[in-house]
C-alpha positions in Angstrom: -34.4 -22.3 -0.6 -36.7 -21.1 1.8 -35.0 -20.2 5.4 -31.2 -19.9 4.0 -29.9 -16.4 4.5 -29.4 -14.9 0.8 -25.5 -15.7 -0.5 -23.7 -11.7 -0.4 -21.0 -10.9 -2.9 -18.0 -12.0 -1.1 -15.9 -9.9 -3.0 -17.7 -6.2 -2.8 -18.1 -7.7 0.8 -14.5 -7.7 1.0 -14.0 -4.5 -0.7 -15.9 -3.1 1.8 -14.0 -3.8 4.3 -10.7 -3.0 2.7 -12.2 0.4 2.6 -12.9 0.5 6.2 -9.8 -0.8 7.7 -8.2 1.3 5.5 -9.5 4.3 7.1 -10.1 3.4 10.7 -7.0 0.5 11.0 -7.3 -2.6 12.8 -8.4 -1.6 16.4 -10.6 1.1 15.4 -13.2 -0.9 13.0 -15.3 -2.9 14.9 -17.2 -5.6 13.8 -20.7 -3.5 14.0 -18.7 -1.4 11.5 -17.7 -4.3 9.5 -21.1 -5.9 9.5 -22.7 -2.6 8.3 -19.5 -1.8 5.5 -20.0 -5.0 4.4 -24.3 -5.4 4.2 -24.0 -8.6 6.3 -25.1 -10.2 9.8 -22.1 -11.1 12.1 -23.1 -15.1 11.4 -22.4 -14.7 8.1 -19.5 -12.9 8.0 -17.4 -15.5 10.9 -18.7 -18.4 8.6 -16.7 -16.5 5.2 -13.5 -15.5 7.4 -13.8 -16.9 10.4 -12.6 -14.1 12.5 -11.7 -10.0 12.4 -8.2 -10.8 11.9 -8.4 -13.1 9.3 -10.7 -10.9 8.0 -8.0 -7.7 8.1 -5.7 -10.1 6.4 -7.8 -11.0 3.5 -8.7 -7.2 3.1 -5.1 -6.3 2.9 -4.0 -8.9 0.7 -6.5 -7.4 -1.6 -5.3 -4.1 -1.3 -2.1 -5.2 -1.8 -3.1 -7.5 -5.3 -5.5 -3.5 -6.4 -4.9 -0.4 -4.8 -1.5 -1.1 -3.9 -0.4 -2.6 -7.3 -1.8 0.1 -9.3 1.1 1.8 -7.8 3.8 -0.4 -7.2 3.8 -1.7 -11.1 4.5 1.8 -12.3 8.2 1.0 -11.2 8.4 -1.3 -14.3 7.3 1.8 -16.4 10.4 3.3 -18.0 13.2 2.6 -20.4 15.3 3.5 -17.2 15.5 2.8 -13.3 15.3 6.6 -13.0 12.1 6.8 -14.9 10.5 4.0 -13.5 10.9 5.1 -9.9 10.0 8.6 -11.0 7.0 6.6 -12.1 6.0 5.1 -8.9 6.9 8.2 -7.0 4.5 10.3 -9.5 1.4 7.6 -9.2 2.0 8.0 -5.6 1.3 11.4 -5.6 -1.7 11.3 -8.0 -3.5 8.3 -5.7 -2.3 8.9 -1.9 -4.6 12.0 -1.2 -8.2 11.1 -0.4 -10.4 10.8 -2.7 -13.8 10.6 -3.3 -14.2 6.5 -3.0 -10.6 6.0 -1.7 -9.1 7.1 1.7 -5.9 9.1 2.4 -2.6 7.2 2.8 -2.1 3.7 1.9 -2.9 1.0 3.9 0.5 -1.3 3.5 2.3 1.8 4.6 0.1 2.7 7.3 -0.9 -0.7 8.9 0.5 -2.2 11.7 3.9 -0.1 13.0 2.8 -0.8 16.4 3.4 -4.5 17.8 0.0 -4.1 19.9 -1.2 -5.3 16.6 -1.9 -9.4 16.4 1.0 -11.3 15.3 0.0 -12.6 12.3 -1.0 -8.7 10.7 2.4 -7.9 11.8 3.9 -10.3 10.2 1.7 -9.8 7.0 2.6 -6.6 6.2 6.1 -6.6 7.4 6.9 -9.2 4.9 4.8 -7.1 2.2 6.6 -4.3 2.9 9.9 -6.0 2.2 8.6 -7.3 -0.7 8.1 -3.7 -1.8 11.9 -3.1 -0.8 13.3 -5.9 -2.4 11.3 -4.5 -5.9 12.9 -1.5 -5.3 16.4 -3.3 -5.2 16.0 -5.4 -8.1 15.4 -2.4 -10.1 18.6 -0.6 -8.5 20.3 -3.6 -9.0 19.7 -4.1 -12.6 20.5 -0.2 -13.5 24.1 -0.5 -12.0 24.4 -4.2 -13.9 23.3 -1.6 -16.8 25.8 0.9 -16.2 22.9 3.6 -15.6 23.8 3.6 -12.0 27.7 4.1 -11.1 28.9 0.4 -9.9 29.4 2.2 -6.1 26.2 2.5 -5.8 25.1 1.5 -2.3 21.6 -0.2 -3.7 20.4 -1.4 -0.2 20.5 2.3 1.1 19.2 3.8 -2.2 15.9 1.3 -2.1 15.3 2.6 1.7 15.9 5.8 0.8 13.1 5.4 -1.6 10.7 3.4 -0.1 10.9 5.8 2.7 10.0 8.8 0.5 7.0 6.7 -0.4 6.2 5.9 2.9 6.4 9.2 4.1 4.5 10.7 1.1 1.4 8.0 2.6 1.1 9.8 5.9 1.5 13.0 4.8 -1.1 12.2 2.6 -3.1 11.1 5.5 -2.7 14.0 7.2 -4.0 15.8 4.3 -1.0 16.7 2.1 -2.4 17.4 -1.7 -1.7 16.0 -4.9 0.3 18.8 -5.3 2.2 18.7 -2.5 3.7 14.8 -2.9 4.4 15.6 -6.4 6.7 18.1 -5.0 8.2 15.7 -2.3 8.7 13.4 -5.6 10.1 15.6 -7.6 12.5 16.5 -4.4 13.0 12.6 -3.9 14.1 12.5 -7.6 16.6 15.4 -7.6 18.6 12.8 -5.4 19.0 10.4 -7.8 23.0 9.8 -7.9 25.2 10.8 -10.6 22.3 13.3 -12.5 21.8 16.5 -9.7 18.2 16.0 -11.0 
């Protein structure tokens, strides 16, 4: 109809601004940014998500459901425990260094460690990241059930131990660690593994 702004794709809209949060974080993406990222007025974009913050949280969520799960589902790759965390360690390497559509890092890992952050983004991705954790320990858990993991196996401290690799592969990777170099850092991570020397 004549006079109605033209509908925009809500979803490149919002891909748009996952890629922009992504590399500039909460505070440093303003909403001129977001506007242009995202090829819409500032009208349009408060009446699809009603503010920047819920905005941030939709974007991450859908990180979390693409870019991140590309990742995080490579831990179900594998006849073994070993191999599947190899697996996510591996695909961490091979899509945490910038790329030409994607940025450095990844955005669960790097969002909101400061509590300057609004509540409810804190909260967001603190309870993603312990969803990522408690994967981690269900896999453990299952390989001691097994018998692939000795039954002392501390499976709490193993799944940090892990998840902190990953995290730390995602800022080196921001700070412009290579494909190369977090393979080696997995490969390191893996030579920990208990009860194999690597």
């Amino acid at each position: 109809m004549a006079g109605r702004p033209r509908e925009f794709d809500r979803d490149a809209a919002l891909e748009a601004a996952m890629l922009l949060f992504w590399r500039k974080g909460f505070a440093g993406a303003s909403m001129n940014d977001l506007c242009d990222a995202m090829g819409v007025r500032s009208p349009s974009l408060y009446a699809a998500f009603e503010s920047k913050e819920a905005l941030y949280l939709a974007a991450f969520q859908h990180y979390a459901t693409t870019e991140g799960q590309a990742v995080w589902d490579k831990l179900a790759d594998g006849a073994t425990a070993r191999a599947g965390v190899e697996n996510l360690l591996l695909a961490a390497a091979g899509n945490l260094p910038k790329s030409r559509t994607a940025p450095a890092g990844c955005m669960v890992a790097l969002s909101a460690v400061s509590d300057e952050w609004p509540a409810s983004i804190t909260r967001e991705v603190r309870k993603v990241r312990l969803e990522l954790l408690d994967s981690l320990c269900a896999r453990l858990a299952a390989a001691v059930a097994s018998g692939e993991l000795p039954g002392a196996t501390d499976v709490a401290a193993l799944s940090r131990f892990y998840l902190s690799v990953f995290q730390g592969m995602a800022i080196q990777a921001k700070d412009g660690a290579t494909q190369a170099d977090l393979k080696g850092a997995a490969e390191a991570a893996m030579a920990a593994w208990p009860g194999d020397g690597g």
